[in-house]
N, C-alpha and C positions, 0 to 999 in steps of 0.2 A: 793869216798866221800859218806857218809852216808846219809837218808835221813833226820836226826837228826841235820848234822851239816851243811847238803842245805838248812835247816830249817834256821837256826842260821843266813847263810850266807846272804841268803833275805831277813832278818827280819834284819840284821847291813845295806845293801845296801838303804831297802826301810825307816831304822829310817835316814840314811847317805844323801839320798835323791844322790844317786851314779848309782841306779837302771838305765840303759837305758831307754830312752822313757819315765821315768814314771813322767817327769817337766809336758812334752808334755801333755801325757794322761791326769793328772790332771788339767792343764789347760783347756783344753779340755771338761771333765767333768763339772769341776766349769762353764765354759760358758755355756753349757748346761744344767745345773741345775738353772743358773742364765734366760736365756731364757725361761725356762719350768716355771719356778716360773710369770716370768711377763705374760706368756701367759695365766696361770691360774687364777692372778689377774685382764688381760682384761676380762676373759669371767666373772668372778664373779661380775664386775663393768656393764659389759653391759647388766646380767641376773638384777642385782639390778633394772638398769634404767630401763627395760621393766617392772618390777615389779611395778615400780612408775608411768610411761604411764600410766596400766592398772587401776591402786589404783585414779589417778588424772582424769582418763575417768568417774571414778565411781563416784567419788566425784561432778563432774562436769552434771552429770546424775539427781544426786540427788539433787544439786544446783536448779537445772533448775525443776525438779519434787516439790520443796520446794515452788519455786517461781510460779509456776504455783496454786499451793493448796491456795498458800496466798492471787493474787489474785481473787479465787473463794469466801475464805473465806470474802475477803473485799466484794464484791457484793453480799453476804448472809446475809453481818452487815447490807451492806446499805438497802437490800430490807426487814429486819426485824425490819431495825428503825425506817423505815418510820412513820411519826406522823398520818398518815390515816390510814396505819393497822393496827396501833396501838389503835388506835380507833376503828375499826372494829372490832379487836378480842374482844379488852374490854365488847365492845355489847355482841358479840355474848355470850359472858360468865357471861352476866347479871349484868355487871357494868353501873350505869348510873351518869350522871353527879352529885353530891354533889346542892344543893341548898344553900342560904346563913348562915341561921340558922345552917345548918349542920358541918361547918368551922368551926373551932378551932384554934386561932391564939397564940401561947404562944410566950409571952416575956421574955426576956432573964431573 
């Protein structure tokens, strides 16, 4: 036989599905491509979740950095609102109390 018509003859066996072994092999195969597929899918699912640990660590970082500025910021309000230094600076920068004369009272 030729290798023309050995050609021929594996290529009717393996369209024929007649080939020895080759149900097997491709069963075979397909579970193995099926297994390789899910295994590639856990690692891409459990690279994602660390990726979100890491992304929610940070978030949780800045959360807590956020809260912390806010209350400094509140105890800067209150120590700038206060109605004595407020009064004080006023002095100091040459404001002095209005007398009655000085008042302007407009009506609507």
């Amino acid at each position: 036989m030729t290798t023309t018509a050995l050609t021929r003859v594996l290529r009717a066996e393996i369209l024929t599905g007649t080939v020895p072994g080759l149900k097997a092999w491709l069963v075979r195969a397909g579970c193995f491509g099926l297994c390789l597929t899910a295994a590639l899918f856990l690692v891409a699912v459990r690279l994602q979740a660390i990726r979100l640990r890491y992304e929610i660590n940070e978030l949780v970082r800045e959360k807590q950095a956020a809260a912390a500025r806010l209350s400094n910021l509140e105890v800067e309000r209150s120590a700038l609102g206060a109605s004595n230094r407020i009064e004080r600076e006023a002095r100091r920068l040459g404001f002095v109390v209005p007398g009655r004369d000085a008042v302007v009272v407009l009506s609507d």
